[in-house]
Backbone as numpy.savetxt, mean C-alpha at the origin, in Angstrom:
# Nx Ny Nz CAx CAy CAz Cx Cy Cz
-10.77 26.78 -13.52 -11.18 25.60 -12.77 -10.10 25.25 -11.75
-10.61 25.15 -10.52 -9.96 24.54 -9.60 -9.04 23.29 -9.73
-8.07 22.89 -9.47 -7.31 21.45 -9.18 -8.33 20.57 -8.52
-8.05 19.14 -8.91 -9.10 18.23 -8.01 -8.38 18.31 -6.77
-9.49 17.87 -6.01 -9.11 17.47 -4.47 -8.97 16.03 -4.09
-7.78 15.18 -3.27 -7.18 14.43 -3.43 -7.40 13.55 -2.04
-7.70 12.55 -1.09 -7.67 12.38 -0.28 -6.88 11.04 0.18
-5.80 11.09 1.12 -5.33 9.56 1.48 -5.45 9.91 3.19
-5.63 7.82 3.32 -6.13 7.75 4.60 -4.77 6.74 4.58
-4.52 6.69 5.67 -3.21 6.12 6.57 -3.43 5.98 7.50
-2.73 4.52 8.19 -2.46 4.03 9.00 -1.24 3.94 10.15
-0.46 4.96 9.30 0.77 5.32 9.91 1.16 6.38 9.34
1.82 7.12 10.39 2.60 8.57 10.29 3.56 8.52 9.32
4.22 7.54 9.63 5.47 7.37 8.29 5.35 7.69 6.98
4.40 6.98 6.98 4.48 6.87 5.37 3.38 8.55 4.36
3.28 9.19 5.40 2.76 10.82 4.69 3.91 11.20 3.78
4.68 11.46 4.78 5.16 12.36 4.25 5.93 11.77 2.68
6.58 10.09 2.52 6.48 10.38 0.81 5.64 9.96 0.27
4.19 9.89 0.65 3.14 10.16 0.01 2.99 11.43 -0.75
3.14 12.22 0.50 3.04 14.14 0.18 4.50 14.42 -1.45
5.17 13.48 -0.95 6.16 14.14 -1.81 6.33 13.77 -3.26
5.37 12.47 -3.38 5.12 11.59 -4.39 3.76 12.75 -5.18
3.27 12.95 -4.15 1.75 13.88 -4.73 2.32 15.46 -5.04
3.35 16.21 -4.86 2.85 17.26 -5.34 4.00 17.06 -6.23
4.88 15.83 -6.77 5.61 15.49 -7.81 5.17 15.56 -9.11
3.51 14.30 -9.13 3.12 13.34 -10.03 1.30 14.70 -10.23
1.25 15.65 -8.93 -0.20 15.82 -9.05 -0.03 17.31 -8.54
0.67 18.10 -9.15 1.07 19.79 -8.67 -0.13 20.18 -8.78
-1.14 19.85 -9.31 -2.56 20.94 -9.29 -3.27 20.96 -8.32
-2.89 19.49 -7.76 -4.09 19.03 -6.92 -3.70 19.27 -5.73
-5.01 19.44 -4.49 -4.87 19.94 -3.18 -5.42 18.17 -2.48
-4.15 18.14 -1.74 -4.38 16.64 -0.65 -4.04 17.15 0.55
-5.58 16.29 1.12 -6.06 16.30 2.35 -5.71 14.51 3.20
-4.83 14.47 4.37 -4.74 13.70 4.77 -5.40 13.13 5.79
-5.86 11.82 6.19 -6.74 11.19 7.27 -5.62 10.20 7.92
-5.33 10.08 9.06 -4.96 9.30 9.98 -5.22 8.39 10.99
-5.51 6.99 11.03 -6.20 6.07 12.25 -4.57 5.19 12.40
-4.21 5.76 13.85 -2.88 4.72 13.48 -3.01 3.41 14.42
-4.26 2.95 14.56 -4.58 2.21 15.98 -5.29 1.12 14.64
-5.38 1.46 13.63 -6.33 0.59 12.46 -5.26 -1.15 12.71
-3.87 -1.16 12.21 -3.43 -2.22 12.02 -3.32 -3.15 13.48
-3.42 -2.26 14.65 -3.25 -2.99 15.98 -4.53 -3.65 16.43
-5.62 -2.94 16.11 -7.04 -3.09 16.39 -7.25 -4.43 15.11
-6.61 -4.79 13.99 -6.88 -6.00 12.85 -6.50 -7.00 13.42
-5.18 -7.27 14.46 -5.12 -8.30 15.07 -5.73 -8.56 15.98
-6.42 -7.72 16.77 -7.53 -8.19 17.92 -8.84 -8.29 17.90
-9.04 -9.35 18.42 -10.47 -9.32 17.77 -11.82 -8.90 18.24
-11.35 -8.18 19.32 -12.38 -7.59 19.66 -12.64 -6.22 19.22
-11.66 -5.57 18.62 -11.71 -4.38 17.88 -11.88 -4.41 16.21
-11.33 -5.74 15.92 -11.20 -5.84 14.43 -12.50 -5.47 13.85
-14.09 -5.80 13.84 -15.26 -5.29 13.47 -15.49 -3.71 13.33
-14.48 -3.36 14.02 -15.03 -1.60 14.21 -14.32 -1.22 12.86
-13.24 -1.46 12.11 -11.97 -1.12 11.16 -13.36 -0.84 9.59
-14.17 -1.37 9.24 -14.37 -1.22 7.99 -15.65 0.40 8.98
-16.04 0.03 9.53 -17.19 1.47 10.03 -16.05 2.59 9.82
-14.76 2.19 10.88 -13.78 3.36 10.57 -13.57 4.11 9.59
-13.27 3.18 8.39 -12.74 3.42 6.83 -13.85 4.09 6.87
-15.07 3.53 6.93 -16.26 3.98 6.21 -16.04 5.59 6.41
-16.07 6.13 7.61 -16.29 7.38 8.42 -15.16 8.28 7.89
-13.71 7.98 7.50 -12.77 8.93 7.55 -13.15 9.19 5.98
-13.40 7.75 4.92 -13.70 8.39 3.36 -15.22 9.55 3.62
-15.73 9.32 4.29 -17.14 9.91 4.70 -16.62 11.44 4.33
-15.81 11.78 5.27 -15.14 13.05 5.96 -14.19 13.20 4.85
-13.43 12.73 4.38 -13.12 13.40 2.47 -14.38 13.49 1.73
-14.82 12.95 1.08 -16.31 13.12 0.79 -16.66 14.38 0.62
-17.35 14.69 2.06 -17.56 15.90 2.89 -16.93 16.83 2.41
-15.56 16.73 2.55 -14.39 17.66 2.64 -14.19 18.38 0.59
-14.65 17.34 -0.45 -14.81 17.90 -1.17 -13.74 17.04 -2.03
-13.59 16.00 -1.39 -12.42 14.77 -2.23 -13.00 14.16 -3.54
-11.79 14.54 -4.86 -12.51 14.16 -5.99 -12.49 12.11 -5.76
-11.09 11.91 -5.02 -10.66 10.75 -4.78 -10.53 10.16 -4.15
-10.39 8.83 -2.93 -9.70 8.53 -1.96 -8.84 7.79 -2.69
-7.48 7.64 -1.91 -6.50 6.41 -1.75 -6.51 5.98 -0.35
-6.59 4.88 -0.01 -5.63 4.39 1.09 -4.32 3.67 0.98
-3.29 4.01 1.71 -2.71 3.73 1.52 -1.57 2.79 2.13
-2.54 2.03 3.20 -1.81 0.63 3.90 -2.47 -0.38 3.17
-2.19 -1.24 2.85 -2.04 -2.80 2.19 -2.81 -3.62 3.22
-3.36 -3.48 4.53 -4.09 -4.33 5.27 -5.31 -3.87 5.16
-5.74 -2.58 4.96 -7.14 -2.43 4.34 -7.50 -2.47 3.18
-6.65 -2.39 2.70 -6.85 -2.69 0.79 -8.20 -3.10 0.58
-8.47 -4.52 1.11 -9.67 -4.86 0.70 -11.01 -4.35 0.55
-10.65 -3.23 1.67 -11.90 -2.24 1.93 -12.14 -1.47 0.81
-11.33 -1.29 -0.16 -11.82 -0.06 -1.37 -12.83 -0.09 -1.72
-13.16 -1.42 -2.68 -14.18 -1.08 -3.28 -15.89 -0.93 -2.42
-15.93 -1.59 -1.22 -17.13 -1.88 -0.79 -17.16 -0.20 -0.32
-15.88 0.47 0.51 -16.43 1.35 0.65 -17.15 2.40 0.07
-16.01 2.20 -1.41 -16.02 3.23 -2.14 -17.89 3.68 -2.51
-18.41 1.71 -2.63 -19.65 1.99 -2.96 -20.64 2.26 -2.24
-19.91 2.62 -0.52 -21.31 2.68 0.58 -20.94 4.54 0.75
-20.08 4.49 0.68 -20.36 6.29 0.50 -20.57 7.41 -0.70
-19.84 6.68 -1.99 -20.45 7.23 -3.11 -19.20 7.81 -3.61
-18.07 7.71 -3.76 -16.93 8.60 -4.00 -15.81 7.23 -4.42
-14.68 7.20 -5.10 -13.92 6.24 -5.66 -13.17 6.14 -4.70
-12.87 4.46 -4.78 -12.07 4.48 -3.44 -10.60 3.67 -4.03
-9.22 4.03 -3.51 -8.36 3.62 -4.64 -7.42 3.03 -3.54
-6.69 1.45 -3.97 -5.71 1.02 -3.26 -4.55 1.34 -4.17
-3.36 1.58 -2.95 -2.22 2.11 -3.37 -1.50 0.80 -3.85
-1.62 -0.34 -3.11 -0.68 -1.12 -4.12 -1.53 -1.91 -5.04
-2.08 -1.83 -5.79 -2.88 -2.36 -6.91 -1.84 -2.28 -7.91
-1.31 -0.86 -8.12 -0.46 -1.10 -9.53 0.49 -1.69 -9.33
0.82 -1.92 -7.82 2.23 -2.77 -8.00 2.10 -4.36 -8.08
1.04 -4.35 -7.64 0.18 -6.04 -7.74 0.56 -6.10 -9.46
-0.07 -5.38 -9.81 -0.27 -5.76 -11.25 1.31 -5.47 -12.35
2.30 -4.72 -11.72 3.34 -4.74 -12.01 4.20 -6.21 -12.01
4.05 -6.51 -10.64 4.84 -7.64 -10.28 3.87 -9.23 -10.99
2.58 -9.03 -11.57 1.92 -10.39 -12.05 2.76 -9.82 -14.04
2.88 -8.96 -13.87 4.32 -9.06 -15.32 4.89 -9.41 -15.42
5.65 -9.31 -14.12 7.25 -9.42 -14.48 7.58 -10.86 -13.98
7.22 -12.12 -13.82 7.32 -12.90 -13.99 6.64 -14.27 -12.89
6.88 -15.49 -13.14 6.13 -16.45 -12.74 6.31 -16.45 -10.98
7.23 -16.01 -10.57 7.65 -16.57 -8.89 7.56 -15.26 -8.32
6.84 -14.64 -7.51 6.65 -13.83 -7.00 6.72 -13.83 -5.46
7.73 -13.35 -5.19 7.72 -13.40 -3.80 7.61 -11.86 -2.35
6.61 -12.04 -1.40 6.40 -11.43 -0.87 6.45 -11.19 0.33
7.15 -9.72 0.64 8.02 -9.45 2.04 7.26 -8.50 2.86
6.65 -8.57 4.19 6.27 -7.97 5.03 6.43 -8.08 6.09
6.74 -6.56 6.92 6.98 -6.87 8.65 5.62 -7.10 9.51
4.52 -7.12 9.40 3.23 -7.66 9.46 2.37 -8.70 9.28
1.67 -9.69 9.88 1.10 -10.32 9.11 -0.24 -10.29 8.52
-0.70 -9.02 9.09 -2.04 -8.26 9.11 -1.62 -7.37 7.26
-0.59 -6.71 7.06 -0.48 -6.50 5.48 0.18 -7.91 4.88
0.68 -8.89 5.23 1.19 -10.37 4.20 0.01 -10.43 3.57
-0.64 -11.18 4.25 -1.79 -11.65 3.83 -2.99 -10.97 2.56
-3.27 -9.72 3.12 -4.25 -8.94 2.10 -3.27 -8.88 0.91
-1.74 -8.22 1.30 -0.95 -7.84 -0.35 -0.85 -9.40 -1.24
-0.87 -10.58 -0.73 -0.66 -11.94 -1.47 -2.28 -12.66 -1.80
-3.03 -11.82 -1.05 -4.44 -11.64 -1.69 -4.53 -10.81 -2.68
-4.31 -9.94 -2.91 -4.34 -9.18 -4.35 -3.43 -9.94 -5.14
-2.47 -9.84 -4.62 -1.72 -10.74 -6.29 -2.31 -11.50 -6.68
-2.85 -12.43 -6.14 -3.47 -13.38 -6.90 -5.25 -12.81 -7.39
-5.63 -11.99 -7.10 -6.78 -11.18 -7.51 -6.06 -10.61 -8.70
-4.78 -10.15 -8.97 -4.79 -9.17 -10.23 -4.13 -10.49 -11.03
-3.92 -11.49 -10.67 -2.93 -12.64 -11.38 -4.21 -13.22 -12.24
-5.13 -13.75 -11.36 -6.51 -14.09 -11.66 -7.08 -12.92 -13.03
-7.40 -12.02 -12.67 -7.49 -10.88 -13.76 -7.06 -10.97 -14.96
-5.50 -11.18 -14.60 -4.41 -10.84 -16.23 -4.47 -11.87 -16.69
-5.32 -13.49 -16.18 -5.16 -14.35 -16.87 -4.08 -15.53 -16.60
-3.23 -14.90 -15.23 -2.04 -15.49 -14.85 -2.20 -16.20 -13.80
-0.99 -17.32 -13.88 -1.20 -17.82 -12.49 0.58 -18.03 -11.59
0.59 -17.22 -11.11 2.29 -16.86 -10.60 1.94 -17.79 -9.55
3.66 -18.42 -9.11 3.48 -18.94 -7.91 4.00 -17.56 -6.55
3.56 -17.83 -5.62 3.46 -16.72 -4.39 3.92 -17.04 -3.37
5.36 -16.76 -3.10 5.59 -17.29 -1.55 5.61 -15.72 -0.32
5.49 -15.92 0.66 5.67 -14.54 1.64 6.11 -14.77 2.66
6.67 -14.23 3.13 7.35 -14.37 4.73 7.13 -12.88 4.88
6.86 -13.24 6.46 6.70 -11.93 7.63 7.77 -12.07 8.09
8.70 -10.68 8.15 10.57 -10.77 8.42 9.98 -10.20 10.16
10.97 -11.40 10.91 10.64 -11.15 12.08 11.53 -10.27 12.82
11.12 -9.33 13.76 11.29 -8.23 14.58 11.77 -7.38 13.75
11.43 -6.77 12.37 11.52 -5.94 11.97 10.56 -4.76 12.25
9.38 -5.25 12.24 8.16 -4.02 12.82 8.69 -3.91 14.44
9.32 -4.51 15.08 9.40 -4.21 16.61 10.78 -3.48 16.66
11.65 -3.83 16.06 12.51 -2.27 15.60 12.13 -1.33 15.22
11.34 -0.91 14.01 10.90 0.18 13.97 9.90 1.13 14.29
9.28 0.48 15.33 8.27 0.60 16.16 8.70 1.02 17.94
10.09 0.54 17.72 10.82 0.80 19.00 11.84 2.30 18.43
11.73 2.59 17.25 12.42 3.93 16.73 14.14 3.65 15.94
13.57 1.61 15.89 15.07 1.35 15.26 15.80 1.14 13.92
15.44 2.26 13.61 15.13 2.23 12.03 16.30 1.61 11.29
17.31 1.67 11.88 18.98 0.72 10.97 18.57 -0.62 11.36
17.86 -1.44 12.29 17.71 -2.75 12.68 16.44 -3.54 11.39
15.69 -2.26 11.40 14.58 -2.88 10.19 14.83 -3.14 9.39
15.94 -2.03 9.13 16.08 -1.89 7.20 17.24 -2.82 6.61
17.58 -3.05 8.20 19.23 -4.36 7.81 18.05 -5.61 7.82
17.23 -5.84 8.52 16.69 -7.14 8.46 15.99 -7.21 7.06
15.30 -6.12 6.90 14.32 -6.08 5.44 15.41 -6.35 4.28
16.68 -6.04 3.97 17.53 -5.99 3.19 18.07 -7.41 3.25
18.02 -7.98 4.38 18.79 -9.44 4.36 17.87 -10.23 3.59
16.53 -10.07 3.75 15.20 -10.90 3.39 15.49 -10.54 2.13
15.59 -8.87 1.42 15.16 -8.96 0.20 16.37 -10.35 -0.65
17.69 -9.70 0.05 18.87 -10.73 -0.76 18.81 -11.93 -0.89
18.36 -12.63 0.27 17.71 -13.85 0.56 16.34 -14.63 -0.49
15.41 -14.34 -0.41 14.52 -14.33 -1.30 14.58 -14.08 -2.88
15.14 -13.23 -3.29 15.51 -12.41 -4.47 16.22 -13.93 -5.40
17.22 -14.48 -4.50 17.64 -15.67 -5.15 16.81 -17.02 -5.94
15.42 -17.30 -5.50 14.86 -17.99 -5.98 13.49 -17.16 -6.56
13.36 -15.97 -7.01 12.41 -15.19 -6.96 12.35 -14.25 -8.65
11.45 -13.77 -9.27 11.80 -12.97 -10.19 11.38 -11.99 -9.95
10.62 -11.72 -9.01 10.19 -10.05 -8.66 9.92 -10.14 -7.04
10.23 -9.29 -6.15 10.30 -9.18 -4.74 9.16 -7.92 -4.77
8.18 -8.54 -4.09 6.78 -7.20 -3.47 7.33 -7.26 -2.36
7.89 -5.83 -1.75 7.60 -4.79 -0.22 6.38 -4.57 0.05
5.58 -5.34 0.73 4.17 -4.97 1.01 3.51 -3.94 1.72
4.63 -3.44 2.51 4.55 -2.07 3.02 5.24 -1.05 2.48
4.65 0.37 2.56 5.40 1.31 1.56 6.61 2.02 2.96
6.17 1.49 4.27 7.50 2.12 5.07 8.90 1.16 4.79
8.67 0.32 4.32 9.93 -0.96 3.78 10.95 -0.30 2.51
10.11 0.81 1.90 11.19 0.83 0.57 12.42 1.66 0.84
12.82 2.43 2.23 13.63 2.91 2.26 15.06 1.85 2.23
14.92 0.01 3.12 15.70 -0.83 3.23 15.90 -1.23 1.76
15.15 -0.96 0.70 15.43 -2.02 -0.58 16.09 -1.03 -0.95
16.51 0.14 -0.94 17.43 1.07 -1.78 18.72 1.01 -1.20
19.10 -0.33 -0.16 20.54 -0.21 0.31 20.88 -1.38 -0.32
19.98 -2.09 -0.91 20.51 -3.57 -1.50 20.53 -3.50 -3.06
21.18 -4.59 -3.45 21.50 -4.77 -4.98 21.05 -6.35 -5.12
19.91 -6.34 -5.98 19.95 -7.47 -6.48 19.57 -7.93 -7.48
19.28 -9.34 -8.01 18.93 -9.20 -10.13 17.99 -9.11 -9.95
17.16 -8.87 -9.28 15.65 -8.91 -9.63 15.01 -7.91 -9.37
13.53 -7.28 -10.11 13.25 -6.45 -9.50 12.74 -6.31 -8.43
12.73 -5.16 -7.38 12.54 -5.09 -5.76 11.32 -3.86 -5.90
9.92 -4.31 -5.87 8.40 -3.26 -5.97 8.04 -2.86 -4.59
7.90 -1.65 -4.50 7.00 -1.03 -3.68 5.90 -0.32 -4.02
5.15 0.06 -3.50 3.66 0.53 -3.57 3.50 2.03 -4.26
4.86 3.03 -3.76 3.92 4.38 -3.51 3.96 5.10 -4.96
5.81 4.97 -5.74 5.30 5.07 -7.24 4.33 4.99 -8.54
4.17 3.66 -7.86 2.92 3.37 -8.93 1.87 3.79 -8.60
1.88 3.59 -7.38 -0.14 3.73 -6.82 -0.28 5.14 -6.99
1.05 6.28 -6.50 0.36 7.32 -7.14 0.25 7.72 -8.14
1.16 6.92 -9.13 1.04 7.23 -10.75 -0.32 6.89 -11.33
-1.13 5.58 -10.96 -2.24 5.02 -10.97 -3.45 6.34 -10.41
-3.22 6.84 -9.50 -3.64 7.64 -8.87 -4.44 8.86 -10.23
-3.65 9.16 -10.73 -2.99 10.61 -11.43 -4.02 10.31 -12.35
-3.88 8.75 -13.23 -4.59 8.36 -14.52 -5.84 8.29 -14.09
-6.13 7.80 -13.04 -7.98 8.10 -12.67 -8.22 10.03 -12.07
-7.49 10.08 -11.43 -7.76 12.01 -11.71 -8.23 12.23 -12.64
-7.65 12.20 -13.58 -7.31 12.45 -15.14 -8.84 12.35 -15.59
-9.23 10.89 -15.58 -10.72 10.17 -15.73 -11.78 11.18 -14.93
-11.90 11.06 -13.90 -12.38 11.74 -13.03 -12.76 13.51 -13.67
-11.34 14.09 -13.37 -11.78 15.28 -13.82 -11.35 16.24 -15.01
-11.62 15.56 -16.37 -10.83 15.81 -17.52 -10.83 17.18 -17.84
């Protein structure tokens, strides 16, 4: 028997490749096929494009599907919301990458605070927390800040300007906080230069570990 076939859709170039490296870590059997729209998060703030973003999703899971995908992930935090509806208008499972860390961080304690260079991913990732908080029965309090000109550094190719600003936020925050969500998975390279007591979550560990256990389901 073949390895399942694996599919993630992205919104940015960045974050493939430790996707890729997370997947043939956690999922050596399996063959992943990648989809790319990197115009998805620019087109969410405008609103004359924003309507086209769920047809999009619809079309690229379409084309895994097609392609012979036992799975999708996506794996930006501003479409998140799209999983499940899509999952059920094309017929194939549709999986958000930070779900397990949602549900990591409604553990680990009452004050949860959440860091993004976006406000197009703030919003959806502090919407799930409280969707998986709601779930577990919990009710955490949730604060978030969008760290400013950090996406316009690294978007301008300034990758020491992001990761010093993302790192000041995490230290900053971390102080009144018991668990710090990175709502983007291009952010976790800045939390590995800082030290602080609390724990500091990103997306791509878990979600592909999460990933692995529905494979598993999927194709026993």
């Amino acid at each position: 028997m073949t390895g399942p076939r694996i599919a993630f859709l992205h919104t940015g170039a960045v974050v493939i490749a430790p996707v890729m490296d997370l997947a043939r870590e956690l999922l050596p059997d399996a063959t992943a096929i990648n989809y790319l729209d990197d115009k998805i998060v620019a087109d969410l703030a405008d609103p004359a494009r924003a309507a086209s973003v769920p047809d999009r999703v619809a079309g690229l899971v379409e084309a895994a599907r097609t392609a012979g995908a036992d799975v999708v992930m996506l794996t930006c935090s501003s479409i998140s919301h799209l999983a499940a509806p899509t999952g059920d208008r094309v017929g194939v499972p549709v999986l958000r990458i930070d779900e397990a860390m949602a549900d990591q961080a409604v553990g680990l304690g009452g004050r949860i605070a959440v860091l993004a260079t976006l406000p197009t991913t703030c919003a959806p990732t502090t919407a799930l927390i409280r969707e998986r908080a709601e779930a577990a029965g919990a009710a955490p309090t949730i604060t978030s800040e969008v760290i400013d000109g950090a996406f316009a550094a690294v978007a301008g190719g300034d990758r020491a300007t992001h990761d010093r600003l993302v790192g000041a936020a995490i230290e900053r925050v971390a102080a009144e906080a018991d668990v710090v969500v990175l709502a983007q998975a291009s952010m976790a390279g800045a939390a590995e230069a800082v030290q602080v007591g609390v724990p500091v979550l990103t997306s791509l560990a878990p979600g592909i570990g999460r990933l692995r256990e529905v494979v598993a389901g999927v194709r026993p």
